[in-house]
Chimera marker file (.cmm) of the C-alpha trace (Angstrom):
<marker_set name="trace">
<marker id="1" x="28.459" y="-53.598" z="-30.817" r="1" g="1" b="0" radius="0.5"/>
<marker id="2" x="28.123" y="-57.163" z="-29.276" r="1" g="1" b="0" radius="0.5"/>
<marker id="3" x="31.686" y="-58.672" z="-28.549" r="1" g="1" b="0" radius="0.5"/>
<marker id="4" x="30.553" y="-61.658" z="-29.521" r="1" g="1" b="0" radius="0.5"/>
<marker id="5" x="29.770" y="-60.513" z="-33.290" r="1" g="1" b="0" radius="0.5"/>
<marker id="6" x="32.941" y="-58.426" z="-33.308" r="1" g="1" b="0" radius="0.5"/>
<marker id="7" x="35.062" y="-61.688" z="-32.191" r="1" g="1" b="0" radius="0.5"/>
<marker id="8" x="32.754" y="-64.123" z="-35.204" r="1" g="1" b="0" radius="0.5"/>
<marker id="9" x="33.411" y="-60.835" z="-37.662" r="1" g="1" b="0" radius="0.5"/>
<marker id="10" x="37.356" y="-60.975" z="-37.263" r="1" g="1" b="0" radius="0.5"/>
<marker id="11" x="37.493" y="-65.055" z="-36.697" r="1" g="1" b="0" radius="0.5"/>
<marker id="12" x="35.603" y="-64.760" z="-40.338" r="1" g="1" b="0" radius="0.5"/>
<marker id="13" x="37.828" y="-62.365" z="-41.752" r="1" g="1" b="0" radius="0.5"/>
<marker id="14" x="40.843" y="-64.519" z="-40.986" r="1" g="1" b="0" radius="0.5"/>
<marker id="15" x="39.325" y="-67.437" z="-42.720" r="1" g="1" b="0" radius="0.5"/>
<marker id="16" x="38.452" y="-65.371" z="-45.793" r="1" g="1" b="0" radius="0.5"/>
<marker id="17" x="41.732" y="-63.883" z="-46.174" r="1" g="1" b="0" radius="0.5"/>
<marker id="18" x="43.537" y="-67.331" z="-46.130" r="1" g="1" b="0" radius="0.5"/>
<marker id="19" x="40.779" y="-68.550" z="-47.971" r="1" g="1" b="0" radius="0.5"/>
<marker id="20" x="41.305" y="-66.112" z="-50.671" r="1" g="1" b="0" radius="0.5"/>
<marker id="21" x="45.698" y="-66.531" z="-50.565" r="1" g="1" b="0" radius="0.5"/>
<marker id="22" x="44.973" y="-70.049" z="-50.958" r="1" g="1" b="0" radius="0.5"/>
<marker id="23" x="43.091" y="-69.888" z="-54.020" r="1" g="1" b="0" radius="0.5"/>
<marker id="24" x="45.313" y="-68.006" z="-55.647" r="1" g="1" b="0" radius="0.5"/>
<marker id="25" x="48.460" y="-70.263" z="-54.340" r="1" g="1" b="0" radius="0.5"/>
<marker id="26" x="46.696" y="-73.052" z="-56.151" r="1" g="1" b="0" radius="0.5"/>
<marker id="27" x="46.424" y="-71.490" z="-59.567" r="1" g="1" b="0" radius="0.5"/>
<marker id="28" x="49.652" y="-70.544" z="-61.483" r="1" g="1" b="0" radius="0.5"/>
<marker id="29" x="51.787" y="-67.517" z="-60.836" r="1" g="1" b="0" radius="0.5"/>
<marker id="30" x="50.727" y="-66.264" z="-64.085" r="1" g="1" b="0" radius="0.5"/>
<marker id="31" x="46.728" y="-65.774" z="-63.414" r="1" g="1" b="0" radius="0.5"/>
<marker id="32" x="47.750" y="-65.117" z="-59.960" r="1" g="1" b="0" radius="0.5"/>
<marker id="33" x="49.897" y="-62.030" z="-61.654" r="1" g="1" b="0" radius="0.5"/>
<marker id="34" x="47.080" y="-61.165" z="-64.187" r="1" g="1" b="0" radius="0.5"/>
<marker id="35" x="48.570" y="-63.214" z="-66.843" r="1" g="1" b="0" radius="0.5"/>
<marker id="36" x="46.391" y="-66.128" z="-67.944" r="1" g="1" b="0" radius="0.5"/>
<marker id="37" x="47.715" y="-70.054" z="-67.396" r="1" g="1" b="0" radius="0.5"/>
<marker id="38" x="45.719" y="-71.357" z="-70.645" r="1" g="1" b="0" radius="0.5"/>
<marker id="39" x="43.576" y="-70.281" z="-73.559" r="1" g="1" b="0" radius="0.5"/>
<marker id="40" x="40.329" y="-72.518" z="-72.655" r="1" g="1" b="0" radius="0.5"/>
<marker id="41" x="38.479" y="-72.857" z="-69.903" r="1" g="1" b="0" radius="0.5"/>
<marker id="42" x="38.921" y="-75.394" z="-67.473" r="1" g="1" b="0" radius="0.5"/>
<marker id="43" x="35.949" y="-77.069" z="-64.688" r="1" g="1" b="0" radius="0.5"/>
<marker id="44" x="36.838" y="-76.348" z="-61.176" r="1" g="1" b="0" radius="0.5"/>
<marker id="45" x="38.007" y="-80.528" z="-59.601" r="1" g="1" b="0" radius="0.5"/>
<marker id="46" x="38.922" y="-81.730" z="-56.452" r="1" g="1" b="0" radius="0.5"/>
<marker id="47" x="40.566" y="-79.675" z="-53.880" r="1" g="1" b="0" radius="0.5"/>
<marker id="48" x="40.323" y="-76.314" z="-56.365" r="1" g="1" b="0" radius="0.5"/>
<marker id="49" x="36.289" y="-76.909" z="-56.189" r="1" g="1" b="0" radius="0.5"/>
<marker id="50" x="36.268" y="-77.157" z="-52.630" r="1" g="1" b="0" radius="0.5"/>
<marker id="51" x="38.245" y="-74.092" z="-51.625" r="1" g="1" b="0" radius="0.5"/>
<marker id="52" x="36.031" y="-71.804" z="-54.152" r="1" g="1" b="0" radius="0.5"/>
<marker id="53" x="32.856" y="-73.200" z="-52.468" r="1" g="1" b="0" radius="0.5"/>
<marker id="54" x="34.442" y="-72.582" z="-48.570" r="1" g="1" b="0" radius="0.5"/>
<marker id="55" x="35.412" y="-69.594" z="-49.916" r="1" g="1" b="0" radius="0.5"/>
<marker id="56" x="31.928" y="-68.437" z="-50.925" r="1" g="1" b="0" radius="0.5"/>
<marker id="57" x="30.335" y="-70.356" z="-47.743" r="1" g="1" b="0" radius="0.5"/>
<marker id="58" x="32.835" y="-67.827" z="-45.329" r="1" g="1" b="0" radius="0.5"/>
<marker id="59" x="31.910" y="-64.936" z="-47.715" r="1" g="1" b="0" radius="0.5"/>
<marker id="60" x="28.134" y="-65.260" z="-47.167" r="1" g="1" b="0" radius="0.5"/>
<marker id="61" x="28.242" y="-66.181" z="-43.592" r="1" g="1" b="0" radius="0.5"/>
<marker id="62" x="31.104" y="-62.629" z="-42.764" r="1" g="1" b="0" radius="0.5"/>
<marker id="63" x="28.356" y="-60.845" z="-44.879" r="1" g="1" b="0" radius="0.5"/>
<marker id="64" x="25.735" y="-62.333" z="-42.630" r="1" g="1" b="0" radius="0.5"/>
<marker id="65" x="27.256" y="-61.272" z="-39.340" r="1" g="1" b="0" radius="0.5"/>
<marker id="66" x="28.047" y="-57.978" z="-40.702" r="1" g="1" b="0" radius="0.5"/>
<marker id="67" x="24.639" y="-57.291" z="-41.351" r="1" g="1" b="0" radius="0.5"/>
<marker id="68" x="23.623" y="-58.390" z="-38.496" r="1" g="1" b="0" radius="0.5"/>
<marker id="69" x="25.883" y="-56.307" z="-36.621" r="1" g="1" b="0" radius="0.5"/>
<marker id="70" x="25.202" y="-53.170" z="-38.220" r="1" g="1" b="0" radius="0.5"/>
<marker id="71" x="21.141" y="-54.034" z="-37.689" r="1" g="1" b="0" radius="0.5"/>
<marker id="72" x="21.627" y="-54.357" z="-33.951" r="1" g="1" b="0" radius="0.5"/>
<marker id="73" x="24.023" y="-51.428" z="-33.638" r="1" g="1" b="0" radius="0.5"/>
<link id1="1" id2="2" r="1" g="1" b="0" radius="0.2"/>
<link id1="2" id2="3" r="1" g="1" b="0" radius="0.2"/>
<link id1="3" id2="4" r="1" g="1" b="0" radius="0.2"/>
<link id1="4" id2="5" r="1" g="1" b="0" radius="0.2"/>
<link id1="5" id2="6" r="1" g="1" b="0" radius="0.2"/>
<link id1="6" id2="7" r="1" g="1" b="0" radius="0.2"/>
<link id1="7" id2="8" r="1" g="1" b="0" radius="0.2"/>
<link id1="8" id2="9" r="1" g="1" b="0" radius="0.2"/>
<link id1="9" id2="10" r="1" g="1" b="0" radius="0.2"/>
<link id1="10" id2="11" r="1" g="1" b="0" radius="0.2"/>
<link id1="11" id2="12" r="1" g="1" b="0" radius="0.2"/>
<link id1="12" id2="13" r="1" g="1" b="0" radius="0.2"/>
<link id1="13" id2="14" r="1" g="1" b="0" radius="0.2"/>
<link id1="14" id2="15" r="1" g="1" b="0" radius="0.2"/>
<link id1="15" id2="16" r="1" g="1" b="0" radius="0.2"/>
<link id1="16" id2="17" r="1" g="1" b="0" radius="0.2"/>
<link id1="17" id2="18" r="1" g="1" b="0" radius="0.2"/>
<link id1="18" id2="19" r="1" g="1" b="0" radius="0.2"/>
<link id1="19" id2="20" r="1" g="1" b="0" radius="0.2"/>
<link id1="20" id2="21" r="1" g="1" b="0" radius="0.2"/>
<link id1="21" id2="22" r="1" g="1" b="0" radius="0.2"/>
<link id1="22" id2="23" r="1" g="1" b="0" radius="0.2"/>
<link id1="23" id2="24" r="1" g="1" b="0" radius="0.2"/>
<link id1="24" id2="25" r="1" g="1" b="0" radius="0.2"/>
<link id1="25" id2="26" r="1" g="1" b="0" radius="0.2"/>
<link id1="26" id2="27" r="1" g="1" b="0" radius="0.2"/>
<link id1="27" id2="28" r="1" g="1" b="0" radius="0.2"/>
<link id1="28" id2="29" r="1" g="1" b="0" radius="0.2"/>
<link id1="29" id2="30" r="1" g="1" b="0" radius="0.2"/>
<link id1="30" id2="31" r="1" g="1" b="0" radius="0.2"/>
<link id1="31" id2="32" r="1" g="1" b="0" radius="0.2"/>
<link id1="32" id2="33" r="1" g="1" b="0" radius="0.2"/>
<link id1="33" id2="34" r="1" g="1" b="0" radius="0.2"/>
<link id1="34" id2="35" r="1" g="1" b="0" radius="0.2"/>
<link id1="35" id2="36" r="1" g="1" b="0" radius="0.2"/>
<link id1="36" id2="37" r="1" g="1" b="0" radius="0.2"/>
<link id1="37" id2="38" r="1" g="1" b="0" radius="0.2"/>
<link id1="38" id2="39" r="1" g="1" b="0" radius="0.2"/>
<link id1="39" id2="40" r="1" g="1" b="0" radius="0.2"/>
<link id1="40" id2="41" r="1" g="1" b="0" radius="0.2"/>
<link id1="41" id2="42" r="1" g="1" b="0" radius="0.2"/>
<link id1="42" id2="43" r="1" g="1" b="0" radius="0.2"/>
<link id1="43" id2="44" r="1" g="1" b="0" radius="0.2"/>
<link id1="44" id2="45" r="1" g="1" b="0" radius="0.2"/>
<link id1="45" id2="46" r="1" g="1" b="0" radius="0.2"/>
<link id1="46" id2="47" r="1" g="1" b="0" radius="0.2"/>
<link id1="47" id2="48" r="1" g="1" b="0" radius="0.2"/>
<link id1="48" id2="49" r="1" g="1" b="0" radius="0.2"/>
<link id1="49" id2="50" r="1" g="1" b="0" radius="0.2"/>
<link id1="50" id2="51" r="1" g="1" b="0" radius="0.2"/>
<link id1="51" id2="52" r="1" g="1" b="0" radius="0.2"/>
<link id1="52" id2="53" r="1" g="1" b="0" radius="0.2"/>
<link id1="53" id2="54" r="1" g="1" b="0" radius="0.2"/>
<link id1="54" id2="55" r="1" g="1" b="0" radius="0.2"/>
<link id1="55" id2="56" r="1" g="1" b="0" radius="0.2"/>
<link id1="56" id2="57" r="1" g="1" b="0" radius="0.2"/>
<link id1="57" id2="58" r="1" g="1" b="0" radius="0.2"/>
<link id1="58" id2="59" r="1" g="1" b="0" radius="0.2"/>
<link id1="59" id2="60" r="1" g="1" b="0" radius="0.2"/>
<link id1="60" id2="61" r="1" g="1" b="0" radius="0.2"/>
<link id1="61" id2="62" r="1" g="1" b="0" radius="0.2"/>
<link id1="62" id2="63" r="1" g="1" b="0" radius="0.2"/>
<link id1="63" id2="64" r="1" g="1" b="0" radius="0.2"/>
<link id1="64" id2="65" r="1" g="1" b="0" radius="0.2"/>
<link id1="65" id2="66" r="1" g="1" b="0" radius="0.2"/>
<link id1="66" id2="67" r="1" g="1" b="0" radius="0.2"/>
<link id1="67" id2="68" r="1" g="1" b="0" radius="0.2"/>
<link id1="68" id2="69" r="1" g="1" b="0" radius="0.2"/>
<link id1="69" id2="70" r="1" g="1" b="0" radius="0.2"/>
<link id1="70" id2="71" r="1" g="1" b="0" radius="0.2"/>
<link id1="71" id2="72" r="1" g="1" b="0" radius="0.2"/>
<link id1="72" id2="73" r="1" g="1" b="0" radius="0.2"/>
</marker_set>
């Protein structure tokens, strides 16, 4: 495999992991537990609604390079 894809694949995983941890550090112990914080839904704002979309940006893009990896294998 290309060292350069194995070095963007772990960088990526990194920033997905603490992408992930700080999600759920920004909801309440409860939901992060299973346990739910309210009983009605409530719109993603400010700082939550960016971290969900980096979060999905970094998923796609690891996906990406994993693919990629595994095509030029």
């Amino acid at each position: 495999m290309n060292p350069a894809l194995q070095l963007a694949q772990l960088i990526l995983a990194i920033i997905l992991i603490a992408a992930v941890l700080i999600q759920v550090r920004n909801s309440g112990m409860g939901s992060a537990l299973g346990g739910s914080d309210s009983s009605f839904f409530s719109a993603r704002r400010g700082i939550d609604r960016v971290t969900f979309n980096f979060t999905i940006f970094i998923s796609v893009l690891f996906f990406v390079v994993s693919a990629l990896a595994a095509l030029l294998q």
